[in-house]
N, C-alpha and C positions, 0 to 999 in steps of 0.2 A: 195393575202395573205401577210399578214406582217411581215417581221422579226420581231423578240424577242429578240434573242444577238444582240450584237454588234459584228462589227467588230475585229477582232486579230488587236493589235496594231503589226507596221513593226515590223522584226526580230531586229533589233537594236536599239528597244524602250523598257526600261526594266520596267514593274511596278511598282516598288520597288526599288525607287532610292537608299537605303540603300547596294542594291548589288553593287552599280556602287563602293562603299568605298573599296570593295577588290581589284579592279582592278587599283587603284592608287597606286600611289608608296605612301611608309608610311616611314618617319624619325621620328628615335625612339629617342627619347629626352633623353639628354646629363645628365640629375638629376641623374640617377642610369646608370653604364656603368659597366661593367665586363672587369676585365684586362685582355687585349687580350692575354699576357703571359700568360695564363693559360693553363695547358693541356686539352687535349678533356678527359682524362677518371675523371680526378678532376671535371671539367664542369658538368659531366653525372653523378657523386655520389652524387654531391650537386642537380642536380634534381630530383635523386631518391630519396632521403631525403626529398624535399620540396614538391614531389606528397603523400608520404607515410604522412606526416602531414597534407597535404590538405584532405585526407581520414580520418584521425582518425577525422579532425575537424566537415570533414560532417556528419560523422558517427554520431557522438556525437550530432550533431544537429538534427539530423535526430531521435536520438531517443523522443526527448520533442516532435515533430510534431505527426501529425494521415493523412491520406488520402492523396489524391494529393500534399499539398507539403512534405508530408515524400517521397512519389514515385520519385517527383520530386529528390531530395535531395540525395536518393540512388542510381538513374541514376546516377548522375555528378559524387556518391564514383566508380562508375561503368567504366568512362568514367578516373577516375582521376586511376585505378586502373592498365586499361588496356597501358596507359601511360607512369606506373608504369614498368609495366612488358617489354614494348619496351625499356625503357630506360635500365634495366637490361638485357637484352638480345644483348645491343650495349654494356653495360659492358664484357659482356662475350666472346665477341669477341674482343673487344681490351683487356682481360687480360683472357684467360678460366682457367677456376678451375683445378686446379689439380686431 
């Protein structure tokens, strides 16, 4: 009788060279850098500010669409939202609300 699969490639053979990209070290290029003076709760207001616009933007996009890529599109407000909410939640722990 004949096999039909193939073989499992080794455990250290990935199919999909594009995974091997996370496991490199990555040097973030020097064009846009953040002054390391910066506070971490300054750092964290300005990302909650830049998630909360990345939503309204997809939102907004999302409503000219129909079908898979509106779906698409509201994933990522989805994904851009929950984000959203971690970053505010480190706020609130370096500063809680009264």
């Amino acid at each position: 009788m004949t096999k039909i699969t193939p073989d499992p490639p080794p455990n250290d053979a990935c199919p999909n060279p594009a995974l091997h990209i996370m496991a490199t070290s990555h040097t973030p290029s020097a064009l846009f850098s953040i002054n390391p003076d910066i506070d971490t709760e300054t750092l964290l207001a300005h990302a909650c500010e830049s998630l909360a616009s990345a939503n309204v933007m997809v939102n907004d996009l999302a409503g000219f669409l129909e079908g898979t890529h509106r779906n698409t599109l509201l994933g990522i407000a989805q994904v851009i939202m929950l984000g959203e909410l971690a970053v505010n939640r480190a706020l609130d722990r370096l500063d809680p609300p009264q």
